[in-house]
Every structure is written in structure tokens, then in C-alpha cells.
VOTI-431170 format. One record per residue: residue number from 1; z, x, y of N, C-alpha, C in turn. Coordinates in pm, whole numbers, always signed. Example, Ala and Ser with C-alpha at 12.3 -4.5 7.8 and 13.67 -1.06 7.14 Angstrom:
1	+780	+1319	-569	+780	+1230	-450	+780	+1320	-330 .
2	+708	+1285	-225	+714	+1367	-106	+787	+1290	+3 .
//
This chain:
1	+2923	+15247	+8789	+2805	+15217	+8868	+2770	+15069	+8857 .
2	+2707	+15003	+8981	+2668	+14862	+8912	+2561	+14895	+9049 .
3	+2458	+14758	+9010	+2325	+14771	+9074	+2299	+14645	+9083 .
4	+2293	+14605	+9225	+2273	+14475	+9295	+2093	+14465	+9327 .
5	+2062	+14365	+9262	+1866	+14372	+9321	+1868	+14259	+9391 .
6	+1787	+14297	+9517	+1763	+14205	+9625	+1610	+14167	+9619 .
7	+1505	+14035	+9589	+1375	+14045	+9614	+1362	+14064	+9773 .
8	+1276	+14117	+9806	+1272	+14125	+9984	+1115	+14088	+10039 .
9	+1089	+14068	+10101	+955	+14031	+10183	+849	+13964	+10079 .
10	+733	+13878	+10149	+616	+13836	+10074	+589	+13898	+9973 .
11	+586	+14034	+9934	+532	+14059	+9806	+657	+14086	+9676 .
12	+759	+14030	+9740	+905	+14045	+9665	+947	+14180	+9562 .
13	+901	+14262	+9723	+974	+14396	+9643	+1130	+14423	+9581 .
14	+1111	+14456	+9439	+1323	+14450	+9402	+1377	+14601	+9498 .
15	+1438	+14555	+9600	+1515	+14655	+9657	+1651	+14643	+9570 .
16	+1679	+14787	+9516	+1840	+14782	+9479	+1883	+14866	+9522 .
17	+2045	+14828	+9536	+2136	+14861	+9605	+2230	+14967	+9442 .
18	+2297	+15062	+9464	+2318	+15157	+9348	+2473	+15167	+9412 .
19	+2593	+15110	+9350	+2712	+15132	+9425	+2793	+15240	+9346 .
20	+2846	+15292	+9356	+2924	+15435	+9325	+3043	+15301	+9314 .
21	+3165	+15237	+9228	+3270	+15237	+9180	+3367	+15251	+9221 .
22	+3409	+15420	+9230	+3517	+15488	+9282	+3491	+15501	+9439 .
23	+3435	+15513	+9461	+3416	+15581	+9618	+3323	+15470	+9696 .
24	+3271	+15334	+9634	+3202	+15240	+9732	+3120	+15263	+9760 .
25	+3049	+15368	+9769	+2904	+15464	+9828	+2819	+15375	+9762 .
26	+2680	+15359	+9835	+2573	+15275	+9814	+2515	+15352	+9850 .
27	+2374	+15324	+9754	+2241	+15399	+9763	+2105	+15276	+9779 .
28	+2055	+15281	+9879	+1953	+15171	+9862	+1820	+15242	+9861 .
29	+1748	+15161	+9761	+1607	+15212	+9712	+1507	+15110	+9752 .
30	+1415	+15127	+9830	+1323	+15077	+9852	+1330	+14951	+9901 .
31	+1407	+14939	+10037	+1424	+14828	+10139	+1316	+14795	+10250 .
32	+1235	+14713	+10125	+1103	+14677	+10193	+1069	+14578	+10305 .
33	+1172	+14501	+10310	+1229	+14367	+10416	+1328	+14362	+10435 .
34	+1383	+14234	+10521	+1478	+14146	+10524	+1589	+14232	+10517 .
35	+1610	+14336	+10618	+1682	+14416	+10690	+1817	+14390	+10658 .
36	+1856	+14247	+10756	+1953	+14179	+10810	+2024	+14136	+10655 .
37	+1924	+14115	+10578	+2010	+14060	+10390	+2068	+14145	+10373 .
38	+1991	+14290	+10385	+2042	+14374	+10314	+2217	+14441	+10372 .
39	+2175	+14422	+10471	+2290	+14483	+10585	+2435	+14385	+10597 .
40	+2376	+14308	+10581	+2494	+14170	+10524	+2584	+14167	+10431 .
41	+2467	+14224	+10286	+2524	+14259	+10178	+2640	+14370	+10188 .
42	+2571	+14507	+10228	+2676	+14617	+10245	+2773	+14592	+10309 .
43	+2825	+14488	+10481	+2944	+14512	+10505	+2999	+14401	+10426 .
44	+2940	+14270	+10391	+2979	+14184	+10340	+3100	+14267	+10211 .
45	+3054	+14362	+10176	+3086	+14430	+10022	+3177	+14550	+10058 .
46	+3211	+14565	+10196	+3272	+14685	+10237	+3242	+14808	+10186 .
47	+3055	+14835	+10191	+3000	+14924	+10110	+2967	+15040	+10180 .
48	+3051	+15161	+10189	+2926	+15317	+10324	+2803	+15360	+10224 .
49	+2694	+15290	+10306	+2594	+15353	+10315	+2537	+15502	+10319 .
50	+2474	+15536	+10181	+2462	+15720	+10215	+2332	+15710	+10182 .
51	+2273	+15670	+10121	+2129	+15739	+10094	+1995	+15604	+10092 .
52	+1879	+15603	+10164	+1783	+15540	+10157	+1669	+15601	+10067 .
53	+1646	+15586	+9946	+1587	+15660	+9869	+1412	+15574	+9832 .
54	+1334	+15636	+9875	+1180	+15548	+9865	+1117	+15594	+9741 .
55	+1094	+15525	+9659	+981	+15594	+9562	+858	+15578	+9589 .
56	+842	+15548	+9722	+687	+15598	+9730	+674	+15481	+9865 .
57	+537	+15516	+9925	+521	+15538	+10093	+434	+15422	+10135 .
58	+433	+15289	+10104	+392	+15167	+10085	+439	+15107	+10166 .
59	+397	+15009	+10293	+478	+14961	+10381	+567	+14865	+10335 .
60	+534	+14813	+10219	+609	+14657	+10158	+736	+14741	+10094 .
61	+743	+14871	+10102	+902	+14932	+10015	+928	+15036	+10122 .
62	+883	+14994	+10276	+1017	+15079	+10376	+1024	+15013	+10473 .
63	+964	+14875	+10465	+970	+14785	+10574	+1143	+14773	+10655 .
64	+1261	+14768	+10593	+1357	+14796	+10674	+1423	+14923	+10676 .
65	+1361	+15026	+10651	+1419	+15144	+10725	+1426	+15175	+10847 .
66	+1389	+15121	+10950	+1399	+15159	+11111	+1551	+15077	+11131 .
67	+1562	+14918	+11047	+1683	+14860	+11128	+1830	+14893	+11037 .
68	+1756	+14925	+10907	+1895	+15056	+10840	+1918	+15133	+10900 .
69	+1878	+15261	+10948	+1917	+15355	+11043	+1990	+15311	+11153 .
70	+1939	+15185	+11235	+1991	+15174	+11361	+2124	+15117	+11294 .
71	+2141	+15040	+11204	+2297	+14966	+11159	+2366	+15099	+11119 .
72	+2319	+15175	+11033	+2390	+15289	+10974	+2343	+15431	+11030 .
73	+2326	+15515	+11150	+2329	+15652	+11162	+2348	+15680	+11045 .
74	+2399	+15718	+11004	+2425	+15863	+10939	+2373	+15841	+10783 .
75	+2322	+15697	+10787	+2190	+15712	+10647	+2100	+15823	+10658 .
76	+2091	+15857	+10516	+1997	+15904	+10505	+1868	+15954	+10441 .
77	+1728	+15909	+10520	+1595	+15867	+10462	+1549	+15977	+10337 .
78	+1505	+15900	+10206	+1467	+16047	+10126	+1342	+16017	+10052 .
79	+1219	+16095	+10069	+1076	+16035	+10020	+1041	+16169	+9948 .
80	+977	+16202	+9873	+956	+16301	+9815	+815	+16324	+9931 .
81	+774	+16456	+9955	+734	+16553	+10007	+590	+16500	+10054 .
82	+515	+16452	+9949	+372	+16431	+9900	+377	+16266	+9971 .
83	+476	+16199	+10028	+468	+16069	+10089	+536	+16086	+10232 .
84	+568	+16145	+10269	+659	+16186	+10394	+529	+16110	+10481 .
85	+431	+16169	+10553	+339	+16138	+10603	+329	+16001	+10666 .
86	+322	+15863	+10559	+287	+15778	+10508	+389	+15699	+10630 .
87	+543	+15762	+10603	+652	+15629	+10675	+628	+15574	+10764 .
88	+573	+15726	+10895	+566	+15584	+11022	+421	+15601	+11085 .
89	+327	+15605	+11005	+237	+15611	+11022	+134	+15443	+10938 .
90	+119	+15313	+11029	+82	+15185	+10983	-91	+15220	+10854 .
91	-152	+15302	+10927	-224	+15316	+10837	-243	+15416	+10684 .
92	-141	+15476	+10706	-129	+15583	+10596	-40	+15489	+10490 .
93	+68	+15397	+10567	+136	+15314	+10508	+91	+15171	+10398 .
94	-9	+15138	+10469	-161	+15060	+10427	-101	+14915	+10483 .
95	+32	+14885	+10592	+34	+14765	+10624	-25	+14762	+10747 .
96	-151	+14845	+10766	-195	+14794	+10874	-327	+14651	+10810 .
97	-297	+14695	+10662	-390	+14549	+10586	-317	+14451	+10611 .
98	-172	+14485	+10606	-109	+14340	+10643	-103	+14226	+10789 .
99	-138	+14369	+10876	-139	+14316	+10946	-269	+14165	+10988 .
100	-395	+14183	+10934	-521	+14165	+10958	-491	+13968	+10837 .
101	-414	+13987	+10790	-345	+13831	+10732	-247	+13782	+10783 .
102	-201	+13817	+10893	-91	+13758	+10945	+94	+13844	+10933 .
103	+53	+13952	+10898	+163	+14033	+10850	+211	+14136	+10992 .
104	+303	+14188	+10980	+324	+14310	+11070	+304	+14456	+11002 .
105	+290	+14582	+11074	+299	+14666	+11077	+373	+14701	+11087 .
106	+452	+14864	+10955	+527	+14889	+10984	+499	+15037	+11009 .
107	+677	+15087	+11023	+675	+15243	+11126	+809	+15262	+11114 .
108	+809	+15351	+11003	+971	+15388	+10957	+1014	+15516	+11056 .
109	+1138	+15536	+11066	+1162	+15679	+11103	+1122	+15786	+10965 .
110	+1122	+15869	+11045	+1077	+16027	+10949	+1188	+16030	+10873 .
111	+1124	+16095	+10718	+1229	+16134	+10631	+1341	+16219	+10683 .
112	+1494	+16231	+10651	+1584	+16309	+10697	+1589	+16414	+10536 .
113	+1545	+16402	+10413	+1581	+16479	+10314	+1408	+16454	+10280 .
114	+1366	+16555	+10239	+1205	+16575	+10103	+1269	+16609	+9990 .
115	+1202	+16529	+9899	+1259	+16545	+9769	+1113	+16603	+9685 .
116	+1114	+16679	+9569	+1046	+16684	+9500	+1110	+16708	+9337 .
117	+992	+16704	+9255	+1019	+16688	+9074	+1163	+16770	+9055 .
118	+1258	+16716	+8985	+1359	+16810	+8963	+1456	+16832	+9039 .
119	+1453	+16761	+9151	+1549	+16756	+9242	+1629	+16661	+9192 .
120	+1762	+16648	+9213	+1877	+16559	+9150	+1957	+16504	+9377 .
121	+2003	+16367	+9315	+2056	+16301	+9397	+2168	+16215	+9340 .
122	+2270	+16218	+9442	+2407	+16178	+9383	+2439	+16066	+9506 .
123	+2545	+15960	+9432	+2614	+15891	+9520	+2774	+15864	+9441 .
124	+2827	+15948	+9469	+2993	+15947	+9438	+2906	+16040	+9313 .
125	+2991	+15969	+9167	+3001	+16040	+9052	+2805	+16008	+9008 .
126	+2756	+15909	+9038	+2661	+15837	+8978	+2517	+15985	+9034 .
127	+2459	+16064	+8913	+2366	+16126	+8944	+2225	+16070	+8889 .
128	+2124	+16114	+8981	+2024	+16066	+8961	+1926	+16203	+8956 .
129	+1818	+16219	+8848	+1703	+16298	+8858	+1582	+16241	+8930 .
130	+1513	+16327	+9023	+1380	+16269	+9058	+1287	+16300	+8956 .
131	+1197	+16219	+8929	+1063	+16248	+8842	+956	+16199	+8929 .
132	+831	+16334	+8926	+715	+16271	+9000	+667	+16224	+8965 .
133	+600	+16126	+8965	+491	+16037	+8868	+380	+15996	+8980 .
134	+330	+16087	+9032	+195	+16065	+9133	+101	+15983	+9017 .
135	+30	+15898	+9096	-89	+15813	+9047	-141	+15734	+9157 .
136	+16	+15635	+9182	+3	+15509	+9267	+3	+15532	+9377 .
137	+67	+15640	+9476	+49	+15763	+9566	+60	+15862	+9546 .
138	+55	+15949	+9595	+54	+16134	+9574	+207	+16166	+9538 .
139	+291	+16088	+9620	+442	+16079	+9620	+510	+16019	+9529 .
140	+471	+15915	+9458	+546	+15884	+9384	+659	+15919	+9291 .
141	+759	+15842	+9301	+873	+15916	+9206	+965	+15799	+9145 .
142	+1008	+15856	+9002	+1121	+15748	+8953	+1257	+15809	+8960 .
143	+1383	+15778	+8923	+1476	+15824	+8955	+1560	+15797	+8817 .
144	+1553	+15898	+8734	+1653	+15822	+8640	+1789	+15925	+8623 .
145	+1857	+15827	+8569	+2030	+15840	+8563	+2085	+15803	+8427 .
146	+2140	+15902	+8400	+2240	+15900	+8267	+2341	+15843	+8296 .
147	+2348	+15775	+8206	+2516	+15714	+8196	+2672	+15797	+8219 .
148	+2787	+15802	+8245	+2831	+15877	+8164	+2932	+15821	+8070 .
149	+2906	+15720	+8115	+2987	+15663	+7984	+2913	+15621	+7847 .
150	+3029	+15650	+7759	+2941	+15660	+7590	+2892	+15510	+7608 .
151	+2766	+15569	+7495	+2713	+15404	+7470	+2608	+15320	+7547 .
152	+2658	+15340	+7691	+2532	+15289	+7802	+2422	+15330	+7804 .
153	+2326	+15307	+7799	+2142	+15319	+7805	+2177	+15384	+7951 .
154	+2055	+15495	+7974	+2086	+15536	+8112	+1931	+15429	+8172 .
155	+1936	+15466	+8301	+1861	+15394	+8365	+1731	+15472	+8450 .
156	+1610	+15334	+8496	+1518	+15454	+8564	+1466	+15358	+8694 .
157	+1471	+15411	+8794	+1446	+15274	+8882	+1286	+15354	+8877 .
158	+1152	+15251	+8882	+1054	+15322	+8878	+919	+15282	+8990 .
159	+959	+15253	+9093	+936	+15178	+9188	+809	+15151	+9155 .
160	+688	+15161	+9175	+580	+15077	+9103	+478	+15203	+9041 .
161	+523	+15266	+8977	+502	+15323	+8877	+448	+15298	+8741 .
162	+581	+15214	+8730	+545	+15102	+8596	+641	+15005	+8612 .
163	+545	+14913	+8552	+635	+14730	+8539	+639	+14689	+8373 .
164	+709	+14621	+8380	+685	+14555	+8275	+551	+14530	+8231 .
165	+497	+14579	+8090	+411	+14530	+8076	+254	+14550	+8199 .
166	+276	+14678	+8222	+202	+14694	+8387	+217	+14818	+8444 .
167	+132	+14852	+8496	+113	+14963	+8596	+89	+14944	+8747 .
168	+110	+15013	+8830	+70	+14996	+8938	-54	+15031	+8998 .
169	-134	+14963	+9156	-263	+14971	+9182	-298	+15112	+9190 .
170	-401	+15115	+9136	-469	+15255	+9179	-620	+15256	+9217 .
171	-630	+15119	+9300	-749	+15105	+9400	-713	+15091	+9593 .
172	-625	+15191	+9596	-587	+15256	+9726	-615	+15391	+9750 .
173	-674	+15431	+9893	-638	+15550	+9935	-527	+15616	+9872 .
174	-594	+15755	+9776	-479	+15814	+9740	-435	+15808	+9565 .
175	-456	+15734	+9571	-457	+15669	+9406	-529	+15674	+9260 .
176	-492	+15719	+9209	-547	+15773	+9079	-493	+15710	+8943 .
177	-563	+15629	+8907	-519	+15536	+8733	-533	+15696	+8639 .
178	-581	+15781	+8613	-580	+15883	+8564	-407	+15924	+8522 .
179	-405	+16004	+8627	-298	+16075	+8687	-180	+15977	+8701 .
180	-156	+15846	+8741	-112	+15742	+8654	-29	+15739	+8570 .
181	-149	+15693	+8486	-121	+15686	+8319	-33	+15817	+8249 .
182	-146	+15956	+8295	-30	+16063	+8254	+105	+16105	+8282 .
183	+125	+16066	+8407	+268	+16037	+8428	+379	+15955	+8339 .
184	+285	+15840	+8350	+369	+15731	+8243	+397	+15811	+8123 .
185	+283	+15859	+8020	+302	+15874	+7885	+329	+16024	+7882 .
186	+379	+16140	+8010	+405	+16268	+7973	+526	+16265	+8061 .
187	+559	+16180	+8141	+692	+16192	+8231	+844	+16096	+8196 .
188	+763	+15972	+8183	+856	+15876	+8148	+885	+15821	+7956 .
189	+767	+15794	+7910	+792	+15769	+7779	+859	+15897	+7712 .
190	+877	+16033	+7699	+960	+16094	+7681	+1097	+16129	+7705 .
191	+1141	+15991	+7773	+1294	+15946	+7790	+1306	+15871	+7699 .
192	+1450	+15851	+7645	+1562	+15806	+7620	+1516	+15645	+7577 .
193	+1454	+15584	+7450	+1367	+15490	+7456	+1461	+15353	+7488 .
194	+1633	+15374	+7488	+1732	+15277	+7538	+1693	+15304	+7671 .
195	+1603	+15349	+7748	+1642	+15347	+7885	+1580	+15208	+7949 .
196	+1646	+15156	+8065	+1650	+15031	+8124	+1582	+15074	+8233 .
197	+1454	+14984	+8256	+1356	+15026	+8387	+1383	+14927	+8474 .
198	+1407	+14972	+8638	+1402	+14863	+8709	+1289	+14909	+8786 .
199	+1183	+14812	+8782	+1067	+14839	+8871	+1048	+14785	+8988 .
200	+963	+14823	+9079	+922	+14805	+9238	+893	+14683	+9263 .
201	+851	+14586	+9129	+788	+14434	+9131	+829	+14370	+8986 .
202	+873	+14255	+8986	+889	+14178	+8877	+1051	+14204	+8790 .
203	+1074	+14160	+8646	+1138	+14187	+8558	+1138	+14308	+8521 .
204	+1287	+14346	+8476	+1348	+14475	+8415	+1263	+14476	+8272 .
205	+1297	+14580	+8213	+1236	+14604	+8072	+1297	+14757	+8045 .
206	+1254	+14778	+7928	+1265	+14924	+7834	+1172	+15003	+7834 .
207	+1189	+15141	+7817	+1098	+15270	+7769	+1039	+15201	+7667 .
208	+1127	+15154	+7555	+1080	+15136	+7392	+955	+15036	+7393 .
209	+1049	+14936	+7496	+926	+14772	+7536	+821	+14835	+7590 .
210	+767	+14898	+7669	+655	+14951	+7732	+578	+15046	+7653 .
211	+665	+15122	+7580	+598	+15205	+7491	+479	+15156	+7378 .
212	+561	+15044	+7337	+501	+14929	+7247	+394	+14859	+7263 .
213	+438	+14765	+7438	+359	+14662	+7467	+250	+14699	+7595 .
214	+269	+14807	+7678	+265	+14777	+7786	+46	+14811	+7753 .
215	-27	+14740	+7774	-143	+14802	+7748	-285	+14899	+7810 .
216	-177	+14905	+7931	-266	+14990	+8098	-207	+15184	+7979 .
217	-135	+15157	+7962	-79	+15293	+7915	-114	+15318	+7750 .
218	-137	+15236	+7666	-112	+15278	+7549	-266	+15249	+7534 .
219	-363	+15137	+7585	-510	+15147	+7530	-609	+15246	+7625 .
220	-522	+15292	+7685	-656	+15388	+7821	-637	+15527	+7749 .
221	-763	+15563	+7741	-773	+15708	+7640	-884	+15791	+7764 .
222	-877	+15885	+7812	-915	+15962	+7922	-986	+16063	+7809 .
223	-1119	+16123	+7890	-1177	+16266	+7815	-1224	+16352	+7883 .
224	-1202	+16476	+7859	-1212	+16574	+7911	-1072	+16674	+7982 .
//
């Protein structure tokens, strides 16, 4: 497996690209812009395109899914259940804020797969688990993947879920710092503390590093 990160649009979402090895298969996660980079990259790389995988329903992380589809048919869109809604709909998406600064609106095509908790996704040999981690939308999800080779840390792409050192907003329609946080510390910190996070914004990091440092998760104490 190897994993190419692209920053994409004004708010420099990490779109990555997930290549299968043996079989060339690419998986792209959260191709929030800059279409044409991304599309460059794949034939540039003689890469088939199989799966557009969103962790969640934000216009800045599906901004090029309409001109993926049109380059690649037979992609195909996958949002977990609880964000479906959101794709081509500008205000459910929330870039109809973008629009009102000088931004566009976007309007993805409809999911072709719903994913929910526990569902597994593959590209060649390379498998991936979905995990829900609703907070940041209702939909939210991370995707993590075991290695299979000895020795390798498996991985979790966690689209803005969690960052380094960080959590994601939960002053949007939809959004809950609560529900959040429990995700973080009942979904994800009970992985694999070698695991390697690639998040929706910024620098990579660890389970172990976040567990430690991150302080949206380890000083917020909820009651009741």
C-alpha cells in the first residue's frame, strides 16, 4: 500500500489517494478541490480509480466529486448513511457560507454505496474498517487499516474527526463536541496506540501522541 496526500482548495483539505501495489487500484478520500490535480495524478500514475470514500459531508471534502465521476464512470461515491443528504445539497453541505466570501457552491452527485459502523472497504488486498465517530457531523467516519505486513503500524485516515493535537468544529448545524469527544476516547483511542492518523487538516500524528497530548479530548470531562 502507499498513500499519496494532496493539500486541495483554500482550506487545504489532505485528500489522499490509497494505491493497492499489486493491482494499481486507487482509493481517493476526501477530494475536496482541484479536481484536475487530482486526475492528473491518477493517469499521470497509470492508476484505475475504484472508490471515492468521504468521511463526512462538508463541502471543502467533496468539492471534486462531480468532475471525478465525469473523468472516471465507474467510480464509486461512498458516505456513510447519516451524511448522504449533505452531497448535493449547497446548504446541508454548509458551502453555501462559502459562497457569501467569494467561494463557490458545491453539489456532488449522490452517493453510489452507504456505508455504516462496521462496514469494511477494500481496494485490491489493502482492507479498510469504517468507524463512526459522529460529533463533527452525524456521518462522520474514520477508516482504519491493518497492515499486513509484520511490523507496520496500521493506519486511520480520520477526516476531521481528530487532528493533531485537535478536534474538529462542533459549532455547525449538526454538531456535537459531546458526542465528539466520545467517539474519540471510546472509538479511536482504543486502537492500536502505533496507529498513524492521517487527518482531514494539517500534520499526521499517533493514537499514543493524541492520547497524551491532544487536550479537546483528554481535559473535557462531561456529566451526567
Amino acid at each position: 500500500m502507499f498513500i499519496q496526500k494532496i493539500h486541495v482548495g483554500p482550506l487545504q483539505v489532505c485528500c489522499y489517494i490509497v494505491i493497492d501495489n499489486d493491482s494499481a487500484g486507487a482509493m481517493i478520500i476526501d477530494p475536496g478541490a482541484e479536481a484536475r490535480t487530482i486526475i492528473d495524478f491518477l493517469k499521470n500514475q497509470c492508476l484505475v480509480p475504484e472508490l471515492i470514500v468521504i468521511t463526512h459531508g462538508h463541502g471543502d471534502h467533496i468539492g471534486a466529486n462531480a468532475e471525478l465521476k465525469e473523468a472516471f464512470p465507474g467510480i464509486q461515491i461512498c458516505v456513510h448513511e447519516d451524511d448522504q443528504d449533505m452531497l448535493p445539497y449547497p446548504a446541508k453541505n454548509l458551502s453555501i457560507l462559502a459562497a457569501f466570501y467569494g467561494g463557490t457552491t458545491v453539489r456532488s452527485p449522490l452517493a453510489d454505496r452507504l456505508l455504516k459502523d462496521g462496514d469494511t472497504i477494500a481496494i485490491g488486498r489493502c482492507t479498510f474498517e469504517i468507524i463512526h465517530t459522529p460529533g463533527h457531523t452525524p456521518g462522520g467516519i474514520c477508516l482504519y487499516g491493518k497492515n499486513r505486513e509484520n511490523g507496520i503500524p496500521p493506519v486511520l485516515f480520520s477526516g476531521d474527526s481528530l487532528f493533531k493535537e485537535s478536534i474538529g468544529r462542533t459549532d455547525f448545524p449538526g454538531c456535537s463536541q459531546e458526542r465528539l469527544v466520545r467517539s474519540i476516547r471510546e472509538r479511536l483511542f482504543i486502537l492500536d496506540e502505533r496507529t498513524i492518523v492521517y487527518p482531514g487538516h494539517g500534520p499526521s500524528t499517533t493514537i499514543a501522541e493524541e492520547k497524551r497530548n491532544n487536550p479537546f479530548v483528554t481535559e473535557v470531562t462531561f456529566h451526567g
